[in-house]
C-alpha positions as CSV (number, residue, x, y, z in Angstrom):
1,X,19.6,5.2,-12.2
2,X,16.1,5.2,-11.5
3,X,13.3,7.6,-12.8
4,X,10.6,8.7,-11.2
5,X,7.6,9.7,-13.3
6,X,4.1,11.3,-12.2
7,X,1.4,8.3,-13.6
8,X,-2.2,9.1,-13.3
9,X,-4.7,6.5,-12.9
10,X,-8.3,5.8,-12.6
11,X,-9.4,4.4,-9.2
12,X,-12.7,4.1,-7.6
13,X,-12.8,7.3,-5.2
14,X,-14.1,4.3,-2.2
15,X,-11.1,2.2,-3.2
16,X,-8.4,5.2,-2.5
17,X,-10.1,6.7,0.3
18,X,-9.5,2.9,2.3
19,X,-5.9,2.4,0.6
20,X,-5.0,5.7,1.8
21,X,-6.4,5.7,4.8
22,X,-5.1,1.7,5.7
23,X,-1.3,3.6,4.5
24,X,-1.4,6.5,6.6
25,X,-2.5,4.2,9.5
26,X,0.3,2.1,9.3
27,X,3.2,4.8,8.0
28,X,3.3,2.7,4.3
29,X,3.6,4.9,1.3
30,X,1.2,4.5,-0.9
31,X,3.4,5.4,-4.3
32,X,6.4,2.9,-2.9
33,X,3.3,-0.2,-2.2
34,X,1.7,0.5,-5.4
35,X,5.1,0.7,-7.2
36,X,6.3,-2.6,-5.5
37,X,2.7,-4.6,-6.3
38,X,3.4,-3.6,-10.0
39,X,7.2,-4.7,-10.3
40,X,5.6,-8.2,-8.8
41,X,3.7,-8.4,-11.3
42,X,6.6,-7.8,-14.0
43,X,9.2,-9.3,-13.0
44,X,10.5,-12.3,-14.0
45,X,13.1,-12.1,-10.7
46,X,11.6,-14.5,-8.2
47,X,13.2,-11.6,-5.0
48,X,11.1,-9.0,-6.4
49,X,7.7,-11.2,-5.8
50,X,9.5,-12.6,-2.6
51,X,10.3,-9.1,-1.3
52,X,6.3,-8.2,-2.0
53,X,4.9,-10.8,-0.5
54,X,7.4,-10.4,2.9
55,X,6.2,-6.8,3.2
56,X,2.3,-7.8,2.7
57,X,3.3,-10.4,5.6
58,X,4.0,-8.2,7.7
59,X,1.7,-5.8,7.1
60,X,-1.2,-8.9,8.1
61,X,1.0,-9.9,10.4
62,X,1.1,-6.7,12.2
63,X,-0.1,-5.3,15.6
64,X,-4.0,-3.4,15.4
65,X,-6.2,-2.0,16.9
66,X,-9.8,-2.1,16.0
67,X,-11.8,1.0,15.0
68,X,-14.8,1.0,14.6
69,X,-15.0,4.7,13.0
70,X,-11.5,6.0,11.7
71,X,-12.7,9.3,10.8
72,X,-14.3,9.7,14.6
73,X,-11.0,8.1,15.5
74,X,-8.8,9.8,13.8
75,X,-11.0,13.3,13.0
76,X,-10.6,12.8,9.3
């Protein structure tokens, strides 16, 4: 069984606004990418880092649109 703790970190207020913006625009959760970037990193099973680096394929690899302004866009 797995538990799930509230973390706090530090992140540059720029940085979070565009992670949580490029999340949102794409239905990702931001807790389950940043929780899968840091088992890559600890992980000594080769599937965790494959399973990562699948998901940010097909996040590149995936169909956008371009915007110039997402808050005119989006209203935000």
């Amino acid at each position: 069984m797995c538990k799930v703790v509230l973390k706090t970190f530090n992140v540059e207020d720029e940085v979070y606004v565009k992670f949580s913006g490029y999340c949102k625009s794409r239905g990702l959760s931001m807790s389950k990418l940043v929780n899968m970037f840091m088992q890559s990193q600890i992980e000594e099973d080769p599937a965790v880092k494959k399973e990562y680096l699948e998901r940010l394929d097909q996040i590149r690899n995936g169909k956008f649109i371009q915007v110039d302004s997402f808050s005119q866009r989006y209203g935000l």
